[in-house]
N, C-alpha and C positions, 0 to 999 in steps of 0.2 A: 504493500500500500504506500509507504511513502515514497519507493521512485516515482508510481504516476501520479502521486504528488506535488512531486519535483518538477515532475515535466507537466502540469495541467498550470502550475505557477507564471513557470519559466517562459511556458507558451504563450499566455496569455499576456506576461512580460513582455515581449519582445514582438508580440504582434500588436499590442498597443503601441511598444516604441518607434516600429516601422510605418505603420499606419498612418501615424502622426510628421512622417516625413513630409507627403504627399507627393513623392516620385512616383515614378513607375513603379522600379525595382523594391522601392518601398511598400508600394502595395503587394508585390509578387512577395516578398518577404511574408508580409502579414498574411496573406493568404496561406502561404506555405505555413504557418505558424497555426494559424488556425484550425489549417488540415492534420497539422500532429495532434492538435489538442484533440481533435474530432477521433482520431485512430486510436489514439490513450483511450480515450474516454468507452469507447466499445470494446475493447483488447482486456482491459482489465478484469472484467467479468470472467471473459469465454477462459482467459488464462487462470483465474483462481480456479472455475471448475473445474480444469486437466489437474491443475496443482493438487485437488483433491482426490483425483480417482488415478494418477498414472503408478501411483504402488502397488495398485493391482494389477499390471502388466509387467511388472518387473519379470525378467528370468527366471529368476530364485531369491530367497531369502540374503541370498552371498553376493547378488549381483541384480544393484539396484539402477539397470537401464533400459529403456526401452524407447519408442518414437515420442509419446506423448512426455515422456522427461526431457526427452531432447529440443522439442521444438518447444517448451515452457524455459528450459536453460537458455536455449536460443534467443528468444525473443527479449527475456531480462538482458542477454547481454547487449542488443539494437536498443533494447530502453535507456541505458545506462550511457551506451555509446550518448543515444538523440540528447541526455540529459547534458554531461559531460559537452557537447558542442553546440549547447543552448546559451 
């Protein structure tokens, strides 16, 4: 919960600051800005729910990997990154 936190902030941050330019590029900023916040804002759901059900897919008790661990590790680490270069 608190990186899409971070990045519903950050986003909202920096699509006010661009917005307020009133360039082009300005807008295309805030627009891109906008559009994170819009993907955080549906992404966080679908990903707590894998978060809860991917240890049931695990291999074995000794080996805790499967696709739904992978693409919820995945996607935290594109969170992190989008936060990090927000």
């Amino acid at each position: 919960r608190p990186l899409f936190q971070s990045l519903q902030t950050l986003a909202d941050d920096n699509a006010s600051f661009f917005q307020r330019s009133g360039t082009e590029s300005g807008r295309r900023f805030a627009a891109a800005f906008a559009a994170l916040r819009e993907h955080g804002r549906r992404l966080e759901p679908a990903l707590r729910h894998f978060a809860r059900l991917y240890h049931r897919f695990d291999l074995d008790e000794a080996t805790p990997g499967n696709g739904y661990r992978s693409l919820v590790q995945t996607a935290r680490c594109c969170l992190a990154h989008a936060v990090h270069k927000s």
